[in-house]
N, C-alpha and C positions, 0 to 999 in steps of 0.2 A: 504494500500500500504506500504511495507516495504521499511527503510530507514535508511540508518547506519549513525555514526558521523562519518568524517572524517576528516581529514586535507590534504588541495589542496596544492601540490607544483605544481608552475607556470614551465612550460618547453615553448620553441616556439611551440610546436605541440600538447602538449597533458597534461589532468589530472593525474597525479601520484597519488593515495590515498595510503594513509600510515593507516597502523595498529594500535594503541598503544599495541593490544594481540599476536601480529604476533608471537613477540618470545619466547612467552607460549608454540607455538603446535609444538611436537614431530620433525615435517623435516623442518623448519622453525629454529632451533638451530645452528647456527654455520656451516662452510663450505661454500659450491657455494650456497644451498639452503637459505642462509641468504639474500639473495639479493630479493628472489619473494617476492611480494605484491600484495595483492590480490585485486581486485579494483571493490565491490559488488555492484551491479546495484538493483533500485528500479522499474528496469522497468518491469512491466507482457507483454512478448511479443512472438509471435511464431518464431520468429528468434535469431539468436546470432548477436552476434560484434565482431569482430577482431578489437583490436586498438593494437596499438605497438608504446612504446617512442624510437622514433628518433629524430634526427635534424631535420629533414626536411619533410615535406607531401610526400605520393606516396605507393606504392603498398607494399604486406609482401612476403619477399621471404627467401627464405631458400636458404642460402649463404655458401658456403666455409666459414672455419675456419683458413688461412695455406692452404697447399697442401691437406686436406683431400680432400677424395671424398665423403664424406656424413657428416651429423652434428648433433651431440646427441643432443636430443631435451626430455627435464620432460615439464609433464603437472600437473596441481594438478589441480582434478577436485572439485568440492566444492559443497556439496547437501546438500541442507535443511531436517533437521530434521520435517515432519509435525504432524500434532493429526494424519491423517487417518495411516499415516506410524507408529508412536507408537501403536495404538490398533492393527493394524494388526498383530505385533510380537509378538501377544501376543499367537497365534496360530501354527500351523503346518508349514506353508510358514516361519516362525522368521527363525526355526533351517535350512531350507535349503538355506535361503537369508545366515546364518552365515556361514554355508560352502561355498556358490559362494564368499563370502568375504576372507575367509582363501585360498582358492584355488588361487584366485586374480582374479577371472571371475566374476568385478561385473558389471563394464561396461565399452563394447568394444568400443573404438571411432578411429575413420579412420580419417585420414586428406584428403581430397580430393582438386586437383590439378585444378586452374583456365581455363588452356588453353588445349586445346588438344595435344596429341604429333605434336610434326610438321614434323616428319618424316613416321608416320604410318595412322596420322588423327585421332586415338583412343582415347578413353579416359584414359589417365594415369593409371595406378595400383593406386588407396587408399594405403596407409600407417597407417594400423594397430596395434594398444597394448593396451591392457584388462590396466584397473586402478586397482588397488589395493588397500584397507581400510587402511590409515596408520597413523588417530589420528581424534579428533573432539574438539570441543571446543562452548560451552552454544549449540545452537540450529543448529550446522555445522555438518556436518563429509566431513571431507579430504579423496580423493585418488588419487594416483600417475600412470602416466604409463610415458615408455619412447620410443623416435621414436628414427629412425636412418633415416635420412633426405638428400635424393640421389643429388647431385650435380645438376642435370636438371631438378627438380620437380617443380622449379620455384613459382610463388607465388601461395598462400593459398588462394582459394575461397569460399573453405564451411569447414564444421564438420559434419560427420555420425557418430551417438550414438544409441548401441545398450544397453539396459536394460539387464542385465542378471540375474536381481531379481524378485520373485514372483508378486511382488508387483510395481505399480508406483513408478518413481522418481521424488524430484521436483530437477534438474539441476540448479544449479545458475549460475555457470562461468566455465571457464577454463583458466587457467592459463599457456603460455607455456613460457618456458626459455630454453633459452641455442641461439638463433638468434643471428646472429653475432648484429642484429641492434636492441638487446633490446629483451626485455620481448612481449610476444603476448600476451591480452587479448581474451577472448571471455568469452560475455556475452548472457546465456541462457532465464534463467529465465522463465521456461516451463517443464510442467510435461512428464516425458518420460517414456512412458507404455512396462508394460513386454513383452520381445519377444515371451512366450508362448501366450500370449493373440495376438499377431499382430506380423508376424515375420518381418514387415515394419521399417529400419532404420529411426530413426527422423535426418535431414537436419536443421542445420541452418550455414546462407550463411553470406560472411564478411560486414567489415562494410561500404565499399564503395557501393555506391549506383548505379543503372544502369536500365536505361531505355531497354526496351525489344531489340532495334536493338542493343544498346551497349553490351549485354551481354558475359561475355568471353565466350570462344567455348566449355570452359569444364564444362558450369554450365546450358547449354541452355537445355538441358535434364531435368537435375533438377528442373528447373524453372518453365518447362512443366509440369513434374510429383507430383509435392510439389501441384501445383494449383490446376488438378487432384483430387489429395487426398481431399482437402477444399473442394469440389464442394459436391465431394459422388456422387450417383447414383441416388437419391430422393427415395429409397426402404427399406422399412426395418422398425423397431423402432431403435433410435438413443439410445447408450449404454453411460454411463456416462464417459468413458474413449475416446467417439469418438473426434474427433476435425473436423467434415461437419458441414458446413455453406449453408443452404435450407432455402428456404420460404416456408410457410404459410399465413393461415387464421387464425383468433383468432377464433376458432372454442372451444375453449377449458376452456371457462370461465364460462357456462353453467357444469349441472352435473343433468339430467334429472333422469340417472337409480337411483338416489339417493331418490330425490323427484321430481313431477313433477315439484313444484313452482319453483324449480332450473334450468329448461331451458332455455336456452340465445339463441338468433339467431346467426349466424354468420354473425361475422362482416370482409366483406371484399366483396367485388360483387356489383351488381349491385343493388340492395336493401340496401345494407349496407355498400356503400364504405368506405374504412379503409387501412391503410399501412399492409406492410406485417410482419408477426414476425418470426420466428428462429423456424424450423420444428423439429418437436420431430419423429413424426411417430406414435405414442401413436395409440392402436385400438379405434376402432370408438362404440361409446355409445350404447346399446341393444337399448333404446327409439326412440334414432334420429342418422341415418346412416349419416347425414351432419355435426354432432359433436363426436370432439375428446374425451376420456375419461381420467379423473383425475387421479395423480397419487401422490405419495408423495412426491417427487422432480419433479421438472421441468427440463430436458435437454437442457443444455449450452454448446455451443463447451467446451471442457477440458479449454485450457488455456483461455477463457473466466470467468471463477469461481475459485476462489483461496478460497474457503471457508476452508481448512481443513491446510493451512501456515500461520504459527505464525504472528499475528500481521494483515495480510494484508486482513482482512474484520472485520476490528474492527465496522464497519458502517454494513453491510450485518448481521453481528451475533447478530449485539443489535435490529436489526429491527426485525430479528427472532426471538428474546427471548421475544420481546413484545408482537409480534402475537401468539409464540406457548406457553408462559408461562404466561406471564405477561394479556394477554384479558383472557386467563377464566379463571384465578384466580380473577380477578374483575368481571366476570360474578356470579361466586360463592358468592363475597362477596353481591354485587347490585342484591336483587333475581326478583326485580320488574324493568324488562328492561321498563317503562311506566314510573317510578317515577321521577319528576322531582323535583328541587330546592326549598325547600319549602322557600326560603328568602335569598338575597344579603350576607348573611354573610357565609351562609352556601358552598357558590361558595369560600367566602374569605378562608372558613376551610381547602378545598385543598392546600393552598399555606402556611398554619402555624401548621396544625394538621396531616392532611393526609388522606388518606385511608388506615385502616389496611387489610391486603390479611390473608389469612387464611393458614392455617399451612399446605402447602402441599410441597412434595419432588420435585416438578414444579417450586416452585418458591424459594425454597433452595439458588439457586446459584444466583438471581437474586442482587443481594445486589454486586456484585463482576464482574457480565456483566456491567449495567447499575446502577453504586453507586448513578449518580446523579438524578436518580427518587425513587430508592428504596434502602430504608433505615432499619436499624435491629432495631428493641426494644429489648432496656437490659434486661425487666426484663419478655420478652414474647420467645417464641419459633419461634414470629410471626417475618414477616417482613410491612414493610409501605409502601404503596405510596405516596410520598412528593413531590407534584412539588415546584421548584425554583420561584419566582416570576417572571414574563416576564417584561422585561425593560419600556414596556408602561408606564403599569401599577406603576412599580416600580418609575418612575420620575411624574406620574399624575395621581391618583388614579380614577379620575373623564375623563381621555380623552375619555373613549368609548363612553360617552355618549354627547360630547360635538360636533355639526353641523359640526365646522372647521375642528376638528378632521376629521371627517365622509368623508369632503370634498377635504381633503390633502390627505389625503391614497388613493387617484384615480391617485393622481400624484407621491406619494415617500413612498406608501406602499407596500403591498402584490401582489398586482396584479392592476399595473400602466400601464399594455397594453390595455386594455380593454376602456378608456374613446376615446370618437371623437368630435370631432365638427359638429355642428349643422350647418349642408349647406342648408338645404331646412325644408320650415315651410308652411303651420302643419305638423309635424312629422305625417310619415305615415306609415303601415303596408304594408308588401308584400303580407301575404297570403290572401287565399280567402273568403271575407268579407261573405260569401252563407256557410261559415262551420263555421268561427272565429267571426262573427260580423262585426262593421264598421271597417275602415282600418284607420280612422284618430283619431288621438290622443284626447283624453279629456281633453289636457292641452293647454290653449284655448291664443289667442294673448293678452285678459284683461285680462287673469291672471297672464300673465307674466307681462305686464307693471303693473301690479297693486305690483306683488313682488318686482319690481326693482326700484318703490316708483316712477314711473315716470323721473326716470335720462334716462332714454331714450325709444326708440320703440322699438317693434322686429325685423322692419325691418334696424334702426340703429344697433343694436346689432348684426345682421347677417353679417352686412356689415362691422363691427367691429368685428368679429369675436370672440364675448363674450359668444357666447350660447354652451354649452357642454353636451354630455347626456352618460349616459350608459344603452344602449339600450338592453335589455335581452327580449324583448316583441315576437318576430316574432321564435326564437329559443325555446323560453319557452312553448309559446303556446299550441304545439300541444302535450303537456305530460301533461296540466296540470288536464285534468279531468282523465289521465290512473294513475297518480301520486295520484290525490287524492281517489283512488280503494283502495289505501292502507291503512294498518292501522299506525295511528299514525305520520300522518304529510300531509300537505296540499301543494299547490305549485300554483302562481301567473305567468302570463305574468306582465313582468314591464321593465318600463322607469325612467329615474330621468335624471330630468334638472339642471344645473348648471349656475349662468352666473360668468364670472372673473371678478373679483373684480380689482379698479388700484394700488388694492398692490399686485396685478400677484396672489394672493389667488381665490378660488373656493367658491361662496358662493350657498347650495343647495335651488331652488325655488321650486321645483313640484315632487313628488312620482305618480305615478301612478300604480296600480294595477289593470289587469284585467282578469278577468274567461270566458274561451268563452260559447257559449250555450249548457247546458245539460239538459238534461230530460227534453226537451220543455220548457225550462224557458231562457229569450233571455240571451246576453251576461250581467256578470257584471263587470262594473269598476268606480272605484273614481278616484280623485285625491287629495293627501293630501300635506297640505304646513305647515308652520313657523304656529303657532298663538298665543295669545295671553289670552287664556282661556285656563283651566284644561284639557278638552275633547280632544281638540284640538293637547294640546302637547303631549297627551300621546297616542293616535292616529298617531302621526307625529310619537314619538317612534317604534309602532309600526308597521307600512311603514317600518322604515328604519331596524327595526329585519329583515324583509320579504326581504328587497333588498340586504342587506349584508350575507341572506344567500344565496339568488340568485348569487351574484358576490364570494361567498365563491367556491359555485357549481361550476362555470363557472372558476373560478381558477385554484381548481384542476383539471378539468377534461380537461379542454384548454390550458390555457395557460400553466401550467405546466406538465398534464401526456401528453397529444397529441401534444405537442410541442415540447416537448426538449426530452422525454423515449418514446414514441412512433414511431415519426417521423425522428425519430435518428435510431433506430434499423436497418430500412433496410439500410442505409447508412454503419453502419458495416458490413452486411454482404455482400453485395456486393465488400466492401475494399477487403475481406480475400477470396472471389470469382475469383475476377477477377485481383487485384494486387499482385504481389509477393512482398515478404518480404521483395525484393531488389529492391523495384520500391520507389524514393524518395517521391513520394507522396503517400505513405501506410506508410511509415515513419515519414511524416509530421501530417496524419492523426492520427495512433495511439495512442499516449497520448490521443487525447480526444476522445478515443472510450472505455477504460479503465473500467469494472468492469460494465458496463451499461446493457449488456446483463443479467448480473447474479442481478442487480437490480429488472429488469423487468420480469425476470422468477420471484421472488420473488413476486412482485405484481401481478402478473396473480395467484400466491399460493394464495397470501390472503386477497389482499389490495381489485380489481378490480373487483375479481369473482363473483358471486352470492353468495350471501348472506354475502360478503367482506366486509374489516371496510366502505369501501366507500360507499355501499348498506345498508349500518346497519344505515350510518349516515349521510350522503348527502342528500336535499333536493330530488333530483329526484330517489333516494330510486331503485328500482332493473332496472328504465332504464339509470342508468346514465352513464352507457359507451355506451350505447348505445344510447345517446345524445352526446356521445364526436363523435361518427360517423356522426350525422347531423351537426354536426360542422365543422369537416373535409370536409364534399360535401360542405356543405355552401359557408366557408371562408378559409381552407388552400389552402395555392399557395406556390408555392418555394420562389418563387422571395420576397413574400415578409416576407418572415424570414430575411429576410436582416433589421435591422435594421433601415437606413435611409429611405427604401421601405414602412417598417410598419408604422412610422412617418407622410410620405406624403400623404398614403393610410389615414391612420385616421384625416387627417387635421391636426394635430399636428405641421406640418412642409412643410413648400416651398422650390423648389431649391432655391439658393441663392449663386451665386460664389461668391460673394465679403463676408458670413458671416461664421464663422468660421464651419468645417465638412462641409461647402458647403450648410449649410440648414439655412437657417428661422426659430426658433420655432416659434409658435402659442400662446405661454404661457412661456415665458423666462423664469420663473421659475420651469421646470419641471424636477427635479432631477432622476429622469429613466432616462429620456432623453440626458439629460446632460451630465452625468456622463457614460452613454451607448456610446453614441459617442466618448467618449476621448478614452475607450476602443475598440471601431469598428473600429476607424483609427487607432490604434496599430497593430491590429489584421491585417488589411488590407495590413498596411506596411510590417511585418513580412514575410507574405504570396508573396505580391509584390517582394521583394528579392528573397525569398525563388524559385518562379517559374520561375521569369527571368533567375537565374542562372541554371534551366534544361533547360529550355525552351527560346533557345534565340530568337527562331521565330515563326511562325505560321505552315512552313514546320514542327517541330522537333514535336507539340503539334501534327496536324494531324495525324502524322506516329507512333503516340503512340498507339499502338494495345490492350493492357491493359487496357489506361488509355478511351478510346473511348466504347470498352466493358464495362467500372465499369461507368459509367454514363449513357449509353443506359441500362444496367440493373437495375440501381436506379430509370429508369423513367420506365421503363418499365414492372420491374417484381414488385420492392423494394415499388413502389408509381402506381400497376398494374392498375388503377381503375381511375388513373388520367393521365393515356400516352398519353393520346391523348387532352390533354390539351394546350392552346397556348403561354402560359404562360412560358413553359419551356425555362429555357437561354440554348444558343446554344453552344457546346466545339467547337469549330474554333478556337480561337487565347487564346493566353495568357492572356487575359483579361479575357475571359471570365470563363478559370480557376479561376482566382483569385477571381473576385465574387462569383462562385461556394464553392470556398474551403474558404472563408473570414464568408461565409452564415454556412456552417454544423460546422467551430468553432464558432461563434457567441452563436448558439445555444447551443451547447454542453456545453461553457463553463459560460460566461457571461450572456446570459437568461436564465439561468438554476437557477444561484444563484439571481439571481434576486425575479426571485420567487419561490425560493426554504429555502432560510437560513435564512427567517427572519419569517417563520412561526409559531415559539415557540412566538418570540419577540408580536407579532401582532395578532395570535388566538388563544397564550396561555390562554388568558383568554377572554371566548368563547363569553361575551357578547358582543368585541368589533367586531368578524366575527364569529357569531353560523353559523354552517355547513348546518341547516335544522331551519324550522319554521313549528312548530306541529300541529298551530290552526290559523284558517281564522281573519279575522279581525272579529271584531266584530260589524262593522255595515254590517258585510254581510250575511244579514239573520240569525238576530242572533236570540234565542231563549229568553225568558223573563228571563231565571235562567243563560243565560249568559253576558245579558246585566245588569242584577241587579250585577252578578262577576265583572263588568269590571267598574262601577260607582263606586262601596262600597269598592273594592281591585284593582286597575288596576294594579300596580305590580306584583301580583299574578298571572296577564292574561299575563304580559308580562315574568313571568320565567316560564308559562306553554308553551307562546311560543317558548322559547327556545328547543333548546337541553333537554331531559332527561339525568339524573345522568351519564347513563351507556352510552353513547353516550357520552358525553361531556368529558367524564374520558379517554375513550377507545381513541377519538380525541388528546385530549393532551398528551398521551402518545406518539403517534406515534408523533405528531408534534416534538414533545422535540427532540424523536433520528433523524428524518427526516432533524431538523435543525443543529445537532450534526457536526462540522467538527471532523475527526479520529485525531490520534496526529502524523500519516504519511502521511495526506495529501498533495495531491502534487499540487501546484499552478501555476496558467496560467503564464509563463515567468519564472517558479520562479528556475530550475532546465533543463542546458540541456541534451538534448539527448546522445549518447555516441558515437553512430553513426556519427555525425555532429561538435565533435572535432577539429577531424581535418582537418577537411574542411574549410581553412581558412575564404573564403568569407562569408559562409553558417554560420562559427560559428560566426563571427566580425554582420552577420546583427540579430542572435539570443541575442545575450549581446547588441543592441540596442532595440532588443524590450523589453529585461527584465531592462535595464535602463530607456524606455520610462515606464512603469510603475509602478515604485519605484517614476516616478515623478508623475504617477495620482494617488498614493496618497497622498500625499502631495497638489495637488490639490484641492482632496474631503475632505481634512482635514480644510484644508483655506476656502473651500465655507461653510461648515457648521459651520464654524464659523462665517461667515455673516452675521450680527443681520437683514443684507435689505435684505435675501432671507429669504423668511416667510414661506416657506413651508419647511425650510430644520433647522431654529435655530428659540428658541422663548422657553419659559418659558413651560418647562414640557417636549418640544418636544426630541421623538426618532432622534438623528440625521440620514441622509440616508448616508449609510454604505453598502450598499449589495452589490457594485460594485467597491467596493475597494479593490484592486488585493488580496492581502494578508490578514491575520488571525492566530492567536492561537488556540490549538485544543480546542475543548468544542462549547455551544451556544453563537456566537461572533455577530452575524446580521452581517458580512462582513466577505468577501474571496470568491475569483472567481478560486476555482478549476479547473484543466484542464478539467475534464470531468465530466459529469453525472453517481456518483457514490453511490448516495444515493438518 
């Protein structure tokens, strides 16, 4: 995301940005033109802004100057320089873009009138004038055009831009002066496609905001026709210049005419329920007529993907360079994908020696994308792969291996949504005991009182609410005998018990592992504990490889792809469907819908697909998105993406009016929890302001025709497979807005980095969360030559069960950039809108929320300072950081970006 420095002069109504380069560029020297300033927006969005400094709020009009009857009016339009626009000059289209620049035909822009005539009912005449090329400056070029501005044109509703270059443009702003009341802003920030390709003007509308009956009379056409456009026709393949917002099926993650092993189901139906993704149109596979066929990009609405403007996919381009440059050049180097670790030190070597990549022109520029994995040897042609140390590690060289450790990270690691309390004993299974085995647990009531030394029963301890599990047993299940079809890794149904200890810490009592019946042989399972012999502990080790690669799995494929990039997608496309540009809530929305789509094209390229880093290295190996499907039928619900919802759903937490967020935790010391909440009630109040002031009643919210279509189509088209679910919250009042819009930022922004940014931090070094577990345990039908391996070497058995080299390597890479914040990051509260200026109320309840959290951090700084919260400070410990609004660019383990952009 691009981001300029600036300096704020305070006015009553509005941001003034000053330049320090201004009066470098050629029209910017001296005269009337000394006065503009250009005031550059960071925001990617399909519409403009009109701001303009006055005294006071209210509408832009084009005013008498004197007795004139019209009022000269410069605009200086301001376009980014991009990569696709330098290579393209490099051809045929350069010399004729330079003529449309000399001639001054480079782009038309009209100003278009709010209201209708009031004497004819028509829509006013546009006011017309071509810009002209008339300087540039580092990565800008300036053009000028001038209006002559009719006495009764009255205020400015929108801007029509026509391209008159071969080529796209990216528009940043427009600048108009000459207003009796000041300078106009409008801010673009949007790619505007050649009129030979689309002879369709681009629209973008002012910055006042307007619910669909408020619309002025001279934009209601527009507003029609703009939506129109987003919708498309559903026909066709989608061209990379399009900007239609369609659904699909993930049809497209399969690649059958390739190989057969490559075929995927589709996910999305009655077999395979799943959210809907972003339609390409792509023809359909020679193999299978129900899958879409691959291509080398994936199609993103236009202003959806900023891949090709300076700066603003610094996070999108390093993820690329790892996928298409950085994996097979470590394929090349690692020829034995089998090979694993031959010994602890050799894991240490990534983190002090590296991986040398081999000399090829792929990985050339590597050193200059991503400096901080890959590093140049002086005296080789070569370049390295050097990971950083991760902070665990870095402050406790021994924590991956220490129980407490093991036990904490459920509550203030990587994936803290996943633990629940134990309501009912014996733990029991759902499925059907006639395919899977028994249904009750093999972790028996004396074996817990026997763990918990007799400080109490299990039925005290239920009732006290000390028993806690994470339960992967009933989900795992039915993959694990098609998982182990595969070569080179193995996969368990499993549980693990917890009881809370009264220093509010987790201490782990019971692993269970179990295989259900194949090949006529019944089910197996053990259960392994704490003990106090050789066998015993390194056994119990090896449980817990098996269950942290099960909760690795269930991380990414849950809580973090199908929660926050999955579940999120159809929510934007329904925004840019069914809300206009000028609907204040597509406005409030946007920021965290930002760059999310072109993430997720991305992973469909190479993360998620057959034979993806996630297939190559995730426990459930080529079904594992298609486990994130059983998951979705399982356990997603709307309602409770809500934070204090997910909470009370996992026992974690009771109503509670009298305790603070209104809840009860279950374990007061639960740093997710905790620090989630101080951020849910921000978010809450924000939104709270933010709707009351559209929305003063429950009349104004029903008679929203927009806003009633973009939620009956999120349930209906966006989450087609779950419409008819009961679960859905109902749009009737205000309220129920604000849960709605409180739930899709929550997600976007705050779960997102939860368990998103401390992934380098916590699976950088893979023993403390391996992705995959390669080999059974070893009392399970073991063979004589590998029970004699696991007596004589059991380290040996436990870095076979690891991750292999190329796995483990290929993982940390992408984690490092995954956890990377860009050095444009834009953070939740941390910058507003431009639109929302000057709206006094709108702006006064915005700079309260970004004041309420400048104070949660300071909060989360004092609580981890707390020597009595033990899961948050304590000798060696990572403090919990992830939900601390702000950050530095780089791997920081905290900052709660607006949106899901990496």
């Amino acid at each position: 995301m691009l981001k300029h420095n600036f300096i704020k002069s305070h006015s009553s109504t509005s941001q003034i940005l000053f330049f320090p380069h201004i009066g470098k560029l050629p029209f910017f020297s001296g005269g009337k033109n000394a006065k503009n300033s250009l005031s550059p927006s960071s925001k990617s969005t399909k519409f403009c802004v009109l701001r303009h400094r006055v005294s006071r709020p209210g509408s832009i009009k084009a005013v008498l100057t004197g007795t004139e009857k019209s009022t000269s009016v410069k605009a200086v339009v301001t376009v980014l320089q991009t990569v696709g626009g330098a290579l393209s000059h490099l051809g045929l289209t350069r010399g004729l873009d330079d003529i449309a620049d000399v001639l001054g035909r480079t782009l038309l822009v009209e100003l278009v009138a709010a209201e209708l005539d009031p004497n004819s009912g028509q829509e006013k005449a546009t006011i017309k004038s071509y810009a002209r090329k008339e300087g540039n400056h580092e990565n800008e070029t300036y053009y000028e055009a001038t209006f002559e501005v009719p006495e009764d044109f009255g205020e400015i509703g929108a801007v029509l831009i026509e391209n008159e270059h071969h080529k796209e443009t990216f528009v940043k702003n427009i600048v108009f002066d000459g207003f009796a009341g000041g300078s106009v802003e409008v801010t673009c920030n949007s790619w505007i496609h050649p009129k030979f390709d689309n002879p369709e003007k681009r629209i973008f509308f002012a910055n006042k905001s307007y619910l669909p009956s408020q619309t002025p009379s001279g934009l209601k056409r527009y507003r029609e026709k703009e939506l129109t456009l987003l919708r498309g026709d559903g026909q066709g393949e989608r061209k990379t210049a399009d900007r239609i917002y369609d659904y699909d099926v993930y049809n497209d993650l399969g690649d059958p005419d390739a190989v057969d092993d490559l075929a995927r189901p589709v996910l999305g139906g009655a077999e395979h329920p799943y959210p809907r993704r972003c339609r390409t149109g792509r023809p359909r596979t020679e193999k299978d007529p129900l899958s879409e066929s691959r291509s080398a990009s994936v199609y993103v609405p236009r202003d959806e993907a900023f891949s090709e403007v300076k700066q603003m996919t610094f996070s999108a381009k390093t993820v690329y360079s790892v996928l298409h440059a950085l994996v097979p050049s470590l394929e090349t180097s690692i020829l034995d994908p089998d090979l694993g670790f031959p010994h602890f030190t050799a894991i240490d070597s990534l983190f002090n020696e590296g991986v040398e990549l081999p000399e090829q022109t792929t990985t050339s520029f590597l050193g200059n994308i991503i400096p901080r994995l890959v590093k140049a040897i002086t005296d080789t042609k070569n370049n390295v792969l050097l990971f950083e140390t991760p902070e665990l590690i870095d402050r406790d060289k021994f924590s991956w291996i220490r129980d407490a450790e093991f036990a904490r990270q459920t509550l203030a690691g990587l994936n803290p949504c996943c633990i629940e309390l134990v309501t009912e004993w014996p733990l029991k299974s759902k499925l059907d005991p006639k395919v899977y085995g028994p249904a009750e647990s093999a972790i028996t009531t004396e074996l817990v009182e026997k763990e918990i030394g007799g400080l109490m029963t299990v039925e005290e301890a239920l009732k006290q609410k000390r028993l806690f599990v994470l339960d992967y047993h009933d989900i795992l299940m039915p993959y694990v005998n098609k998982v182990r079809e595969l070569d080179g890794t193995t996969l368990y149904g499993s549980r693990t018990l917890f009881f809370l200890m009264p220093t509010n810490t987790l201490r782990p009592l019971a692993i269970e592992l179990t295989r259900p019946p194949v090949d006529g042989k019944p089910q197996w399972r053990e259960v392994f504990c704490q003990t106090w012999d050789a066998t015993g502990v390194w056994l119990w080790r090896l449980a817990k490889a098996h269950v942290l690669a099960h909760d690795s799995g269930i991380h990414q494929l849950v809580s973090h792809w199908l929660r926050t990039h999955c579940c999120t997608e159809p929510y934007i496309i329904a925004t840019n469907r069914q809300l206009s540009a000028m609907h204040p809530i597509y406005r409030l929305l946007h920021p965290h819908f930002r760059y999310t789509m072109e993430i997720n094209a991305l992973a469909r390229e190479a993360l998620i697909n057959g034979n993806g880093i996630i297939e190559r290295a995730f426990s459930p190996g080529k079904y594992s998105i298609e486990l994130s499907s059983v998951a979705y039928d399982l356990l997603w619900q709307f309602d409770l993406q809500a934070l204090p919802a997910d909470l009370i759903n996992r026992g974690m937490a009771v109503e509670d009016p009298k305790a603070p967020h209104g809840l009860k935790l279950t374990i007061e010391d639960y740093p997710y929890a905790n620090d989630g909440l101080l951020i849910w009630d921000a978010i809450k109040q924000w939104v709270t302001d933010y709707v009351t002031h559209y929305y003063p009643n429950e009349t104004v919210l029903l008679s929203d025709s927009e806003l009633q279509a973009w939620w009956t189509e999120i349930r209906t088209k966006g989450h087609a497979d779950k419409k008819d679910e009961p679960w859905w919250p109902e749009l009737k009042t205000p309220n129920d807005l604000i849960g709605i819009l409180t739930t899709i930022i929550w997600v976007a922004s705050a779960h997102h980095a939860a368990v998103n940014f401390g992934q380098f931090n916590f699976a950088g070094y893979f023993p403390n969360r391996p992705t995959t577990a390669r080999t059974p345990m070893p009392v399970e039908n073991p063979s004589e030559e590998e029970k004699q391996q696991f007596f004589e070497r059991p380290e040996e058995f436990l870095l076979k069960c690891f991750p292999s080299q190329i796995q483990a390597t290929i993982v940390m890479a992408i984690l490092d950039v995954l956890s990377n914040h860009s050095p444009d990051e834009e953070y939740i509260g941390e910058q507003i809108e431009p639109y929302w200026v000057d709206n006094k109320e709108i702006n006064a309840a915005f700079e309260r929320f970004s004041g309420r959290l400048k104070v949660i951090e300071g909060i989360i700084d004092s609580r981890n300072a707390d020597q009595e919260l033990k899961n948050r400070a304590g000798a060696g410990l990572v403090p919990y950081e992830l939900l601390k609004p702000f950050s530095e660019a780089g791997v920081t383990g905290k900052g709660v970006p607006n949106s899901i952009s990496i």
